[in-house]
Backbone bond lengths (Angstrom), bond angles and torsions (degrees), N, CA, C in turn:
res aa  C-N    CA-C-N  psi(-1)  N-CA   C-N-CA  omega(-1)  CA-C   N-CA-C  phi
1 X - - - 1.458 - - 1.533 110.97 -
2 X 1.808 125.44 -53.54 1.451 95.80 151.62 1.021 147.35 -79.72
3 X 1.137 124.14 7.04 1.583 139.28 150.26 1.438 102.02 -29.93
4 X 1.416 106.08 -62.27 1.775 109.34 -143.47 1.645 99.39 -96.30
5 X 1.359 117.34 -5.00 1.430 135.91 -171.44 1.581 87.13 -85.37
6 X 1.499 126.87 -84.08 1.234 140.45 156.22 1.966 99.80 6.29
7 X 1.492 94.60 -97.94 1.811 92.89 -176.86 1.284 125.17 -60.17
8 X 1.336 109.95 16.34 1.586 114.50 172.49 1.235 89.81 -90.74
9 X 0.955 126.33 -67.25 1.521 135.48 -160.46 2.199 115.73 -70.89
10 X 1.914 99.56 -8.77 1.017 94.89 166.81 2.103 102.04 -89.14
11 X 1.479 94.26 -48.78 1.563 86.58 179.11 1.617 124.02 -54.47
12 X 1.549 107.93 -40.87 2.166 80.82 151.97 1.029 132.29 -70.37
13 X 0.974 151.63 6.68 1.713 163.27 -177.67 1.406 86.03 -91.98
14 X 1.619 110.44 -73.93 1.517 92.18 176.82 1.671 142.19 -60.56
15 X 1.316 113.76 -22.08 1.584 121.85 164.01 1.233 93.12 -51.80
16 X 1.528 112.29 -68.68 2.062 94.72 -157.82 1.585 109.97 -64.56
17 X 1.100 117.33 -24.10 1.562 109.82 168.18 1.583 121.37 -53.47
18 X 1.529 117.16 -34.93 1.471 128.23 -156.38 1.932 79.58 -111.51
19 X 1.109 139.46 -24.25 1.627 124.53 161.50 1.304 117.06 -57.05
20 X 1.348 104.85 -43.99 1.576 110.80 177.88 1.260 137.77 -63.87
21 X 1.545 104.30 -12.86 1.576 110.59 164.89 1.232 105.38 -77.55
22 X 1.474 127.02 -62.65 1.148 126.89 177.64 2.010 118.31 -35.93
23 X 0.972 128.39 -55.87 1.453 134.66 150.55 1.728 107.71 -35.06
24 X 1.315 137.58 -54.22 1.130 135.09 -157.67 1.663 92.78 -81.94
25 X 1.281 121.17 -48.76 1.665 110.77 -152.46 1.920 93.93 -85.35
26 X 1.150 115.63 -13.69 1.732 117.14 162.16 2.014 107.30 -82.37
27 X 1.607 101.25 20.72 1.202 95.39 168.92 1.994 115.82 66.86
28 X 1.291 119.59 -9.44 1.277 122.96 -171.40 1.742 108.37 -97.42
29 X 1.796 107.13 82.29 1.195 101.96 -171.13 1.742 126.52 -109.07
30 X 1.318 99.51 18.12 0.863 118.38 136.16 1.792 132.07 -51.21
31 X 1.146 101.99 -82.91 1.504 123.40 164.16 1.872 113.76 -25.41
32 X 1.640 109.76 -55.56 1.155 139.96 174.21 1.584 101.61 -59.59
33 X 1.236 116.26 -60.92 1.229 88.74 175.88 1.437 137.26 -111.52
34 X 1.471 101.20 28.93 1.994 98.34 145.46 1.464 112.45 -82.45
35 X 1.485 96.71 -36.32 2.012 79.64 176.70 1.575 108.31 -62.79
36 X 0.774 140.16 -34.98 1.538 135.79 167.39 0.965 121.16 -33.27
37 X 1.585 106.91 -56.79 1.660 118.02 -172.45 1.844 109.81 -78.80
38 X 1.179 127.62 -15.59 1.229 133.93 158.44 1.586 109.43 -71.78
39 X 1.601 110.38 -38.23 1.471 85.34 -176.05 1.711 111.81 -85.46
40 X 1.675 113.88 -16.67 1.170 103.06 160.11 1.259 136.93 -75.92
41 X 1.451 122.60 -10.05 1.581 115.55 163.85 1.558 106.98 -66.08
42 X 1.174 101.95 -41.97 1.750 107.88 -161.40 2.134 90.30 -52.67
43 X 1.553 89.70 -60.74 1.954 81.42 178.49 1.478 114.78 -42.30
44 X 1.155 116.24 -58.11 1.557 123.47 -170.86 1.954 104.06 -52.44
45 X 1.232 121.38 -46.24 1.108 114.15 172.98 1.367 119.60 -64.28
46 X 1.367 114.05 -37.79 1.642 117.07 169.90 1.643 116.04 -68.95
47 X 1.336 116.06 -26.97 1.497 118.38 -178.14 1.450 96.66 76.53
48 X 1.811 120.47 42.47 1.118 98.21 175.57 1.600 131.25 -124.17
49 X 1.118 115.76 104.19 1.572 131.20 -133.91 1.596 104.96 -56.02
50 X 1.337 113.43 -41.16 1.243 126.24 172.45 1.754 119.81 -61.07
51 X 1.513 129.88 -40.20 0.946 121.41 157.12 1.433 131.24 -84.57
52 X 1.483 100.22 3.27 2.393 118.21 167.34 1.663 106.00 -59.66
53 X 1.799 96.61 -47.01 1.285 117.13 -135.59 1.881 95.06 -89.39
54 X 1.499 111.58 -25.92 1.430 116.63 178.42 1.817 99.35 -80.27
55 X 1.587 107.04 -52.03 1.340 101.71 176.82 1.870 135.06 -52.03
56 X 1.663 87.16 -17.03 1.852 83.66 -172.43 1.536 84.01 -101.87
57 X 1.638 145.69 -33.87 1.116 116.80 164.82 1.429 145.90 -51.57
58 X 1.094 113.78 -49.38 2.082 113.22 143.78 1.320 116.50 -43.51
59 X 1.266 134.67 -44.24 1.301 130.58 168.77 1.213 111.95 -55.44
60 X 1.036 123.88 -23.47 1.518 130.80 -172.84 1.444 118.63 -81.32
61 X 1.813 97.77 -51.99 1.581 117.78 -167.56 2.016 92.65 -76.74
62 X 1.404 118.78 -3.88 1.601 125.76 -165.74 1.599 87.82 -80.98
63 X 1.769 117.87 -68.75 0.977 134.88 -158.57 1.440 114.06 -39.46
64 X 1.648 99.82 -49.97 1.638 132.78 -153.59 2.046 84.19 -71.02
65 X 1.290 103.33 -53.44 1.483 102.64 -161.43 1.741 95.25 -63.64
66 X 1.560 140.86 -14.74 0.804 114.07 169.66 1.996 124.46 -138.03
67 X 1.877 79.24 50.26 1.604 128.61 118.52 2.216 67.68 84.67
68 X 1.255 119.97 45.01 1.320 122.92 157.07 1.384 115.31 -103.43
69 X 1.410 123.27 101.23 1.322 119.95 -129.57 2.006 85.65 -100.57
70 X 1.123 89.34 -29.96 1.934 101.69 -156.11 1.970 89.52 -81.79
71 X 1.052 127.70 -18.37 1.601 118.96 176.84 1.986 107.56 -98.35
72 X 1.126 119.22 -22.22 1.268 150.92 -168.29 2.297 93.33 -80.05
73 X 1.174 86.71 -65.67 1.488 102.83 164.04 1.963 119.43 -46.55
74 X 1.021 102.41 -59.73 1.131 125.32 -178.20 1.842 113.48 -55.15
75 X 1.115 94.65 -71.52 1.340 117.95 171.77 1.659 132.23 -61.99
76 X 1.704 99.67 -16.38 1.309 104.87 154.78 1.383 122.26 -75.25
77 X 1.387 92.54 -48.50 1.842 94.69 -179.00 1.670 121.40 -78.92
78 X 1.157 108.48 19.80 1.219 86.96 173.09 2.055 88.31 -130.32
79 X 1.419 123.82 15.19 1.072 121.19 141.84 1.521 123.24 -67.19
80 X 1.821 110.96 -43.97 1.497 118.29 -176.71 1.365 91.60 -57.19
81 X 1.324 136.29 -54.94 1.436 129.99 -140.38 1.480 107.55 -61.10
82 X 2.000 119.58 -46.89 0.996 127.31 122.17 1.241 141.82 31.91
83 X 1.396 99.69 -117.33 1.957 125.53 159.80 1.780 107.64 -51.99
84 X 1.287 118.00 -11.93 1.515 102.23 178.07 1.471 102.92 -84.04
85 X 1.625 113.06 -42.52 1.118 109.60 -157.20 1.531 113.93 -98.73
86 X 1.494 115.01 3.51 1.150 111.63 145.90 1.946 128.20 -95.38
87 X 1.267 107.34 27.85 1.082 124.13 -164.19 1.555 126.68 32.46
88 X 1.254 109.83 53.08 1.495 114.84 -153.71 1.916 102.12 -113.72
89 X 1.459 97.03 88.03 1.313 100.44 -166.27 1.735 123.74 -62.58
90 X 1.191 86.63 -19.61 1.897 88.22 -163.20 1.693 95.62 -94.57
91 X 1.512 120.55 -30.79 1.787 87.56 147.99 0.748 132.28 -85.87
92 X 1.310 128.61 -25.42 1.645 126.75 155.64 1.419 111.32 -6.99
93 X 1.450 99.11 -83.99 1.599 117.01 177.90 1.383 120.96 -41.47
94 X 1.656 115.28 -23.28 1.401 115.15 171.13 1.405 111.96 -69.63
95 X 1.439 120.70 -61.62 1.497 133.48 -170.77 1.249 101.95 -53.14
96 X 1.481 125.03 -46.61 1.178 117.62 -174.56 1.702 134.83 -79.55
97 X 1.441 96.14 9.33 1.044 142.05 177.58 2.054 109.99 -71.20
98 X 1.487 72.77 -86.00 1.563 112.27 162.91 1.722 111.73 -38.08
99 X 1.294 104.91 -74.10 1.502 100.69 176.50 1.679 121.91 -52.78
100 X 1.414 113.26 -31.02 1.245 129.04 169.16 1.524 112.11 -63.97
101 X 0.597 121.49 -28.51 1.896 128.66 172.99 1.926 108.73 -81.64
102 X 1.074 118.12 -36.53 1.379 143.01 169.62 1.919 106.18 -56.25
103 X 1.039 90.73 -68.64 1.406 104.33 164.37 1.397 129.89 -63.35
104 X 1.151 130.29 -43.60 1.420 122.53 164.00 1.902 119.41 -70.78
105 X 1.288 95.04 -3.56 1.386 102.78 -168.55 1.874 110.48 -96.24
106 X 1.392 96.09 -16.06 1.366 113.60 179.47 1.941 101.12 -113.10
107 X 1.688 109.75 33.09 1.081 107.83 -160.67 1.220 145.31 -4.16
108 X 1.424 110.62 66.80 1.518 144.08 169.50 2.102 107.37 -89.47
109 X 1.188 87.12 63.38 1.454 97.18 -160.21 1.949 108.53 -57.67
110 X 2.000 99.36 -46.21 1.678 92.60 160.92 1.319 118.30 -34.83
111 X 1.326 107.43 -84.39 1.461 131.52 -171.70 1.892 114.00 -19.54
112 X 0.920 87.20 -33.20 1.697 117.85 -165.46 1.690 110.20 -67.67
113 X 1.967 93.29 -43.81 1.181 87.51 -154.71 1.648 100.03 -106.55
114 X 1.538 109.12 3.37 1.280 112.31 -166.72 1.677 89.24 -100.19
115 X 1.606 115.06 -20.58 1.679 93.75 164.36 1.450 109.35 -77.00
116 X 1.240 131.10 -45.27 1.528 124.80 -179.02 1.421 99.20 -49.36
117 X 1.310 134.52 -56.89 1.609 113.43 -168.86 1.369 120.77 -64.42
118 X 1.502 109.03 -7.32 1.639 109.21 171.25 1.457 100.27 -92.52
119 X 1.325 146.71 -33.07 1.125 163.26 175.25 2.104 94.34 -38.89
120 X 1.413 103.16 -70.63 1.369 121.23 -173.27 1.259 98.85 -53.49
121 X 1.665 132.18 -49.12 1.356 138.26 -174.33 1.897 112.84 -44.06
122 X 1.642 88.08 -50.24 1.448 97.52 177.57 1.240 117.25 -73.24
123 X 1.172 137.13 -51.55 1.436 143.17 157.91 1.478 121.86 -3.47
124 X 2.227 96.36 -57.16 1.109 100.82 -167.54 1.696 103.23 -95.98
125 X 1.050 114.27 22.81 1.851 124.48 -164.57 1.786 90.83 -103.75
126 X 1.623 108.42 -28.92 1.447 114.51 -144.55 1.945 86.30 -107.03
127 X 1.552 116.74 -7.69 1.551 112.03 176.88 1.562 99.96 107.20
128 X 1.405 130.93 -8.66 1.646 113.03 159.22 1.321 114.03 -53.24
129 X 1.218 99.54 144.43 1.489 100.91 159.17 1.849 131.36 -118.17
């Protein structure tokens, strides 16, 4: 019974995470990011690193879209920190993505390109070619 209490409460964490794109790509990021912040308490109450680590990356990619470069920053890396240590490559590759766009945008053009070449690393770890 808390087993199934538990993944109730992870699968709403995850709805408002997966609402919030929908809100963000209609441009409403506001909207986007209270569902975020609901689905990140819900993680934080679960202790659950995997739904922290999706929630502060949308929070991140929210910020960036409205061009807050220094919370956008922030909030990526402490998704990577995250996605590294749950070895979770294919968001990995998102955030690091993300932070790489952050960085060229604050023309930190190294920085930029030494996350894209880890970006490509994973790609090709994950079967791109």
């Amino acid at each position: 019974e808390a087993f199934k209490a538990q993944n109730d409460l992870v699968n709403l964490a995850l709805t408002h995470i997966e609402t919030s794109i929908v809100w963000w790509r209609q441009g409403e990021y506001e909207n986007a990011r209270g569902e975020l912040e609901i689905g990140r308490k819900l993680a934080a109450t679960l202790d659950n690193k995997s739904v922290m680590a999706q929630a502060l990356l949308n929070l991140g990619l929210v910020a960036r879209s409205q061009n807050d470069d220094k919370t956008a920053r922030a909030l990526a890396e402490n998704s990577l920190i995250l996605f590294r240590e749950l070895n979770d490559k294919q968001n990995l590759f998102i955030a690091l993505m993300d932070l790489s766009g952050v960085e060229s945008d604050e023309g930190n053009y190294a920085e930029a390109k030494t996350l894209l070449e880890e970006c490509l690393t994973h790609a090709r770890e994950m079967g791109d070619k």
